[in-house]
BAVO-582209 format. One line per field, with one value per residue: x, y, z of N, C-alpha, C in turn; residue in three letters. Coordinates in pm, 1 decimal. Last residue first. Example, Ala and Ser with C-alpha at 12.3 -4.5 7.8 and 13.67 -1.06 7.14 Angstrom:
! residues 2
n_xx = 1285.0:1319.0
n_yy = -225.0:-569.0
n_zz = 708.0:780.0
ca_xx = 1367.0:1230.0
ca_yy = -106.0:-450.0
ca_zz = 714.0:780.0
c_xx = 1290.0:1320.0
c_yy = 3.0:-330.0
c_zz = 787.0:780.0
residuo = ser:ala
***
This chain:
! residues 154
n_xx = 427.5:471.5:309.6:130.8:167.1:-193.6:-213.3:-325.7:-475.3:-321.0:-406.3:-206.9:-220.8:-42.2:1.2:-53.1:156.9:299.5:582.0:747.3:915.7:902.4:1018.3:1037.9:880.0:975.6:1047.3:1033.1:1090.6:903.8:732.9:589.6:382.6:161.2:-93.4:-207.1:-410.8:-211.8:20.6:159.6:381.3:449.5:562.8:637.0:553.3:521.8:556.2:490.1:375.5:342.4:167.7:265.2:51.6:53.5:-45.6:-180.3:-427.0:-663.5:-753.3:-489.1:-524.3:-525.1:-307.3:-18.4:357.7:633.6:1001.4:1173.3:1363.2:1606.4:1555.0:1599.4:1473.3:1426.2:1296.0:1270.5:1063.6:821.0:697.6:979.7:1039.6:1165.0:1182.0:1308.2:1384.6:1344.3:1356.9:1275.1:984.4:725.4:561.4:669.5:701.8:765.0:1056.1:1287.5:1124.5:867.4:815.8:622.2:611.1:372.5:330.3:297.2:428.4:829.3:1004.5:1318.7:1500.3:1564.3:1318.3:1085.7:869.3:637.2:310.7:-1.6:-113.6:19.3:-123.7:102.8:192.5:382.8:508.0:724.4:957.0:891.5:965.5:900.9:1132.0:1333.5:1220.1:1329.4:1595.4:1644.2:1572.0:1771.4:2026.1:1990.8:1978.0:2222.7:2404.0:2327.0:2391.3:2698.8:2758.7:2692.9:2871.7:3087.2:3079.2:3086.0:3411.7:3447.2:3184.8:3212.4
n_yy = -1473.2:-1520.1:-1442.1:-1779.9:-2012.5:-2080.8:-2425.4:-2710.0:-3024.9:-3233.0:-3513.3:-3764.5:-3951.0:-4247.0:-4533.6:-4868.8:-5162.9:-5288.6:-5300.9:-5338.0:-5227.2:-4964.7:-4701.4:-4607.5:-4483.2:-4156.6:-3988.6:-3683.4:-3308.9:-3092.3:-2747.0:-2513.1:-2312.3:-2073.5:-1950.5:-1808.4:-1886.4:-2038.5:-2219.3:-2551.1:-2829.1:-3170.1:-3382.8:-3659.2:-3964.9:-4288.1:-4652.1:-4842.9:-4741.8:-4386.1:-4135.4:-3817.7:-3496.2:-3125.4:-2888.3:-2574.5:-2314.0:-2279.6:-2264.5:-2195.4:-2095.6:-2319.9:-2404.0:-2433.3:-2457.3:-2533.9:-2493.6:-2733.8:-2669.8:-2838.6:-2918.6:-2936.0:-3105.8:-3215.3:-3269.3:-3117.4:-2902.0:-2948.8:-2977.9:-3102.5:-2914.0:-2783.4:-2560.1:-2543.2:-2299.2:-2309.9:-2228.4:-2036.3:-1806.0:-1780.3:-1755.4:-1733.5:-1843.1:-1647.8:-1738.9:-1919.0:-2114.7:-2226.9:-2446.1:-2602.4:-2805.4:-3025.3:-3327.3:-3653.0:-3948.1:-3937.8:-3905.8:-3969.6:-3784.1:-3799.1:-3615.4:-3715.0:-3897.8:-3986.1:-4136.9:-3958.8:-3727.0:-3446.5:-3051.2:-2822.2:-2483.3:-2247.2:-1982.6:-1769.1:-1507.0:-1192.0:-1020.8:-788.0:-704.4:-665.3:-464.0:-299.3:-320.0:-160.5:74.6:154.3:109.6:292.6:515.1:501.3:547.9:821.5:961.2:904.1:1039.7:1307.5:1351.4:1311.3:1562.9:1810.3:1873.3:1931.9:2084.3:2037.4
n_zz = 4021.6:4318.2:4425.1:4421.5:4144.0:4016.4:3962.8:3730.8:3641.0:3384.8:3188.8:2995.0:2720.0:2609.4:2399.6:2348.2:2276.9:2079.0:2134.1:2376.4:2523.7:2685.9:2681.9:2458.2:2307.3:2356.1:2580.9:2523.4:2620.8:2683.2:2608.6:2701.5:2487.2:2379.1:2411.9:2762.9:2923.9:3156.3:3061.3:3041.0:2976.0:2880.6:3015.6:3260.9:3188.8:3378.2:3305.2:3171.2:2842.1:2851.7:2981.5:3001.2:3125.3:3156.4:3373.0:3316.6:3409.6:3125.0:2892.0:2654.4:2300.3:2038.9:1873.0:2058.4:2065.5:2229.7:2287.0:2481.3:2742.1:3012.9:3324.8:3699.3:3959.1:4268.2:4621.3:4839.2:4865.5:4900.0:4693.0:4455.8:4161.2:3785.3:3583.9:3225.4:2983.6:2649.5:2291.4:2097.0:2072.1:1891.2:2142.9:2431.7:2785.9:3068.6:3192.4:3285.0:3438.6:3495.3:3747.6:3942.7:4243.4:4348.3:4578.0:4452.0:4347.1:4315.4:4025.5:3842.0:3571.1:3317.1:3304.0:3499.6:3561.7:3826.6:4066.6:4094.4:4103.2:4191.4:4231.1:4114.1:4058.0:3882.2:3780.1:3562.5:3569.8:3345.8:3178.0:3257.2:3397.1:3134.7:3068.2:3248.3:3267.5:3054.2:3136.4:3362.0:3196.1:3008.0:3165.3:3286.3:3078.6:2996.6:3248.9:3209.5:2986.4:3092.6:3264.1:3143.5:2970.8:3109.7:3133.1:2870.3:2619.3:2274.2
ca_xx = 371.8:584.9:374.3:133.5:232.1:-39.0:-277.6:-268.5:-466.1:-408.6:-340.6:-265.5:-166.2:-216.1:23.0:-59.6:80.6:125.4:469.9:615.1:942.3:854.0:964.5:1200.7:892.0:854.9:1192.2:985.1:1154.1:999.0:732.2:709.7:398.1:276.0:-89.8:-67.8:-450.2:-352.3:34.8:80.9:366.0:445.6:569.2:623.7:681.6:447.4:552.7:464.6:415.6:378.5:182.4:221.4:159.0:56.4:57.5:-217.6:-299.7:-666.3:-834.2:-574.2:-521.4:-639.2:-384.2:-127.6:203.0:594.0:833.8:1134.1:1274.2:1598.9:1569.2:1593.0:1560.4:1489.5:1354.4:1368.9:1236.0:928.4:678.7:904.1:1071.3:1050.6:1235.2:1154.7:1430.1:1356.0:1370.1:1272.7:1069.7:878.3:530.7:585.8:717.7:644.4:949.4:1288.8:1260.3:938.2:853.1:675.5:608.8:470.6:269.1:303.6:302.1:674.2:923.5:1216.3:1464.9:1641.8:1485.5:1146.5:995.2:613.0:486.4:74.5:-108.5:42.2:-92.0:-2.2:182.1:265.7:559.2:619.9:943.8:945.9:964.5:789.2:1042.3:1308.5:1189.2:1150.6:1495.2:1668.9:1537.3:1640.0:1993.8:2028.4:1901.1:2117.3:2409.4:2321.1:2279.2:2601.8:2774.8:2611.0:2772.2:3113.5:3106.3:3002.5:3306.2:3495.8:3276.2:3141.5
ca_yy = -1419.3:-1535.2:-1378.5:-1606.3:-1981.9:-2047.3:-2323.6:-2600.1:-2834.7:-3215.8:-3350.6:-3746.4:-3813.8:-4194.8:-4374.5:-4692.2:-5042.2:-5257.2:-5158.6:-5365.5:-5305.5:-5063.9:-4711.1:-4627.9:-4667.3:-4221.0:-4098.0:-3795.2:-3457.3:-3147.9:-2925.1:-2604.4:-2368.1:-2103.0:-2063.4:-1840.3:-1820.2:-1997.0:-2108.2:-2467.9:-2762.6:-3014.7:-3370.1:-3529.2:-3927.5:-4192.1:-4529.8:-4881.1:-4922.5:-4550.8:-4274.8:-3904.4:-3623.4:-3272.5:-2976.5:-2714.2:-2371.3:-2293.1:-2192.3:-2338.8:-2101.0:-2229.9:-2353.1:-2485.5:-2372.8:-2535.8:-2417.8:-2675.9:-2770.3:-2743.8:-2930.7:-2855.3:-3088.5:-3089.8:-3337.1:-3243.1:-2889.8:-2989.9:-2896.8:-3112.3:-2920.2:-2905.9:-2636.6:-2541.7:-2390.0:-2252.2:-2324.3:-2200.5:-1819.9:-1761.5:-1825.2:-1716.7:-1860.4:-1660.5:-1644.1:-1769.8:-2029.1:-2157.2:-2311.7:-2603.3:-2708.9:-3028.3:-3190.0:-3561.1:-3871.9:-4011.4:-3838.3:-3986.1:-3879.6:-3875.4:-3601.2:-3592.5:-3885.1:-3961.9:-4072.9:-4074.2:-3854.5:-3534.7:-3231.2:-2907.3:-2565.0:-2287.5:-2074.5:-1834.0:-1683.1:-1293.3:-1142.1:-849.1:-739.0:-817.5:-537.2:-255.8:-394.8:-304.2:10.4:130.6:19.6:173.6:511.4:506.5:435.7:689.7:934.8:889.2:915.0:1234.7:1323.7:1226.0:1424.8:1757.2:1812.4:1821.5:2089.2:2010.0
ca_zz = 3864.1:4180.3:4450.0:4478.1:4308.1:3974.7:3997.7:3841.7:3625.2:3562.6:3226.8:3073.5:2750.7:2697.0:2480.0:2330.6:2348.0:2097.7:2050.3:2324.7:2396.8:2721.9:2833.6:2595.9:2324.1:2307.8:2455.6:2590.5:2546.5:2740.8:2553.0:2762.5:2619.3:2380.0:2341.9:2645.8:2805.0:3128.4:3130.9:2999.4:3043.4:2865.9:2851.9:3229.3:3194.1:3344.1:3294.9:3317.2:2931.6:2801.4:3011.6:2880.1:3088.4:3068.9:3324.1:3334.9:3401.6:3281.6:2992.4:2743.1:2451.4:2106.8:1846.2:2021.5:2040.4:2154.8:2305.0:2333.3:2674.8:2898.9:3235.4:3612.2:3846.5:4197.8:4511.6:4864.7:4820.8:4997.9:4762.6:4549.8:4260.1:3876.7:3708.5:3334.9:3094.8:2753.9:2398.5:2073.8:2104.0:1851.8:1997.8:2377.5:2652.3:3015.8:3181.8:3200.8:3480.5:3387.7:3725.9:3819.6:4186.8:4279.6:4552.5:4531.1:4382.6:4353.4:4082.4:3887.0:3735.5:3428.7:3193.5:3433.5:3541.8:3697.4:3989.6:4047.9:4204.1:4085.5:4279.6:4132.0:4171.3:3897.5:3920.4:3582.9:3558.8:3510.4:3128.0:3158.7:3462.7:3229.7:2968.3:3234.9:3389.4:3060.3:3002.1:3332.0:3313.2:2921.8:3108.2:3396.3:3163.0:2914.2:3198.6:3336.3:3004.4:2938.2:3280.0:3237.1:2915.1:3061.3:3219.3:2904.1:2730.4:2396.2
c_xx = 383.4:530.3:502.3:268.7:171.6:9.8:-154.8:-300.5:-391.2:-385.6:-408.7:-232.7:-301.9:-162.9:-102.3:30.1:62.7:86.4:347.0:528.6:816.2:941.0:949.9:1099.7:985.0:892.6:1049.7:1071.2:1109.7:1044.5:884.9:686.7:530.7:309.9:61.8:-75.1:-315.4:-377.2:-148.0:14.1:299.0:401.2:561.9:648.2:630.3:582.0:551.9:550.6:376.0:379.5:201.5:274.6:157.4:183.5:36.5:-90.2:-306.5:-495.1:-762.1:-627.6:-566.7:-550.0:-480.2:-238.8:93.0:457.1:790.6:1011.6:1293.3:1484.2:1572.7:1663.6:1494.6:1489.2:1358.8:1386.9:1319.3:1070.8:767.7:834.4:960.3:1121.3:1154.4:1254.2:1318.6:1346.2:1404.5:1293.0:1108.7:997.1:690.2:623.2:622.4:677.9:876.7:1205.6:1266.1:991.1:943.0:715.4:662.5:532.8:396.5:265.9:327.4:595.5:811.2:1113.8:1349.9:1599.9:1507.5:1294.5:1031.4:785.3:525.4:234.1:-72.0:-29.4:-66.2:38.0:74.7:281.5:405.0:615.4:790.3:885.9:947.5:800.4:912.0:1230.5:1302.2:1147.8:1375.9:1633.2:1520.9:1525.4:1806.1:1972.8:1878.1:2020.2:2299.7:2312.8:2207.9:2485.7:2697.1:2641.1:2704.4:2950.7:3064.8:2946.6:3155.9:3399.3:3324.2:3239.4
c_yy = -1272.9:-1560.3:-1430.7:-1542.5:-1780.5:-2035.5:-2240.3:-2487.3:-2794.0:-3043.9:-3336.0:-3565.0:-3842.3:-4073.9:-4295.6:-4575.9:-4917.3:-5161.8:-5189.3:-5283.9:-5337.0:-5131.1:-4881.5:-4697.3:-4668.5:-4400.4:-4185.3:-3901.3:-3536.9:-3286.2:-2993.0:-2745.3:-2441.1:-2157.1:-2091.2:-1933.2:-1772.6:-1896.0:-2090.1:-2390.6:-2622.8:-2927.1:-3234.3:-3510.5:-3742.4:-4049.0:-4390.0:-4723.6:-4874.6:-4616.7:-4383.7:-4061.1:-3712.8:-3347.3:-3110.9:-2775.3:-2526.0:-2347.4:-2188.9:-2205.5:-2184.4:-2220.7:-2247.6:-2378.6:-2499.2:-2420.7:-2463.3:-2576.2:-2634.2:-2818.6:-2854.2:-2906.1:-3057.0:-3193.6:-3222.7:-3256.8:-3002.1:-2945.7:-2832.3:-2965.4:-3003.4:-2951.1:-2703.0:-2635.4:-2360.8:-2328.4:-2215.6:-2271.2:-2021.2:-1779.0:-1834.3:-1784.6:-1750.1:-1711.1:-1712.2:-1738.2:-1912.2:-2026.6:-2309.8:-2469.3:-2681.2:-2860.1:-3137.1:-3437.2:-3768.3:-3897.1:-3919.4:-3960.2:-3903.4:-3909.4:-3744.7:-3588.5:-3780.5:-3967.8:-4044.9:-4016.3:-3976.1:-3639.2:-3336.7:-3036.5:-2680.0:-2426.2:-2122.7:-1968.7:-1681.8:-1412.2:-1239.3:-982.2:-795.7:-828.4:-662.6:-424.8:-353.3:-387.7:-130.5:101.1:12.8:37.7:373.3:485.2:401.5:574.7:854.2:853.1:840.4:1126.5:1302.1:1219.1:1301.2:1609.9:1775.7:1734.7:1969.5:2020.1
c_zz = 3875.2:4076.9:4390.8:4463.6:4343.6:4148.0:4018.2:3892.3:3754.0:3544.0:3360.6:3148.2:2889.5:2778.9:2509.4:2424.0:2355.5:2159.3:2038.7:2260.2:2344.1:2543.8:2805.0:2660.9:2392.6:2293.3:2471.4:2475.2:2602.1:2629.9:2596.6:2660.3:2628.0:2495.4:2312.7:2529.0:2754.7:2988.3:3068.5:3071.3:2986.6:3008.0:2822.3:3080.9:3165.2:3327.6:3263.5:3351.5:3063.8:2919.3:2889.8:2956.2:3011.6:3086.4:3273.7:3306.1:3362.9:3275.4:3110.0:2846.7:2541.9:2259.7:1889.4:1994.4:2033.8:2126.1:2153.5:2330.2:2549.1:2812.8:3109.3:3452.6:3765.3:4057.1:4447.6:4725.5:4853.7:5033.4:4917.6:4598.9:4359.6:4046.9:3779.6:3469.9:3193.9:2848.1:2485.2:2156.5:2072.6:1926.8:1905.9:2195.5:2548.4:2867.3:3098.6:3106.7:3401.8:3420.0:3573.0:3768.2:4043.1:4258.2:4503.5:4513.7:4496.0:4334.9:4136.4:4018.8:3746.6:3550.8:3276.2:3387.0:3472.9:3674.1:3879.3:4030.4:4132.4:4185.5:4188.2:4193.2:4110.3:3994.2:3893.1:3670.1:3579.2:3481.9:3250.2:3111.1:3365.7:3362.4:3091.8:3109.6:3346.4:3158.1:3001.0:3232.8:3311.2:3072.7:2996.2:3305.8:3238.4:2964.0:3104.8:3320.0:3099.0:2954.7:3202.6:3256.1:3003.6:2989.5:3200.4:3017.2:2827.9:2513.1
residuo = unk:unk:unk:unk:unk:unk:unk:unk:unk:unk:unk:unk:unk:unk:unk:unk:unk:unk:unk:unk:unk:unk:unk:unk:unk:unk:unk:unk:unk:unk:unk:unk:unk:unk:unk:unk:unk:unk:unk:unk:unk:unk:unk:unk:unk:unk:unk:unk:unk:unk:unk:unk:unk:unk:unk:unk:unk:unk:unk:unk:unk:unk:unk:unk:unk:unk:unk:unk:unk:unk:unk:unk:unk:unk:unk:unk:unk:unk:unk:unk:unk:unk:unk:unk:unk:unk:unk:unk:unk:unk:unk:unk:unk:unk:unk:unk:unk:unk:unk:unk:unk:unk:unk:unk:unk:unk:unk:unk:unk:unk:unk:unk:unk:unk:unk:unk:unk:unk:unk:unk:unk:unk:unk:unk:unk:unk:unk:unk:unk:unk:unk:unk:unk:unk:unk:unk:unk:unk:unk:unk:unk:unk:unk:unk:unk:unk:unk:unk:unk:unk:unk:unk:unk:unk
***
């Protein structure tokens, strides 16, 4: 093969490994969904008044096999933040509609999942199930509210 020919086979490999590789991370873009909480809640460590929320699965759309992935929780405000690492989980039937689940022990309310409209693969966050209170009588009480996704970041 002729020398100068080399540089450009290389060229084209490169250009062709680049555009490959942005066609398969534009399929994976974050997912931004928005809701009202009206009540506070806690996420890893902090804690969150009632408000308007944003929720973003940072690296993209879960799906069934994958095992963990990172969700960012922000005021509407951008005053409050934090970003946690979760577990994907599944459920059976697709949820109709965006939605974020919570789970109320004792005297508080602690973010749990998180669920993309007809994905049956979703965000499951860590809950330190009886942290909240000493009193094992008391139940747990999943609570969900629906979202709606952000424009122009799906």
């Amino acid at each position: 093969m002729n020398r100068k020919a080399l540089p450009l086979i290389a060229l084209l490999i490169a250009l062709f490994g680049i555009a490959t590789s942005s066609a398969v991370a534009q399929t994976h873009r974050k997912v931004t969904l928005q809701a009202s909480v009206p009540f506070g809640f806690v996420v890893g460590n902090r804690s969150f008044p009632a408000g308007s929320y944003i929720f973003e699965m940072a690296t993209g759309s879960p799906i069934v096999s994958d095992k963990s992935a990172v969700l960012v929780v922000r005021s509407s405000e951008r005053k409050l933040y934090a970003a946690v690492a979760t577990d994907v989980t599944a459920m059976d039937t697709a949820p109709l509609a965006h939605k974020v689940e919570f789970v109320r022990e004792g005297g508080r309310v602690y973010l749990a999942k998180v669920w993309r409209e007809g994905n049956s693969a979703g965000l499951n966050l860590h809950v330190a199930h009886g942290a909240a209170t000493q009193d094992d009588s008391e139940e747990s009480e999943v609570l969900s509210i629906n979202a709606i996704p952000v424009q122009g970041a799906m």
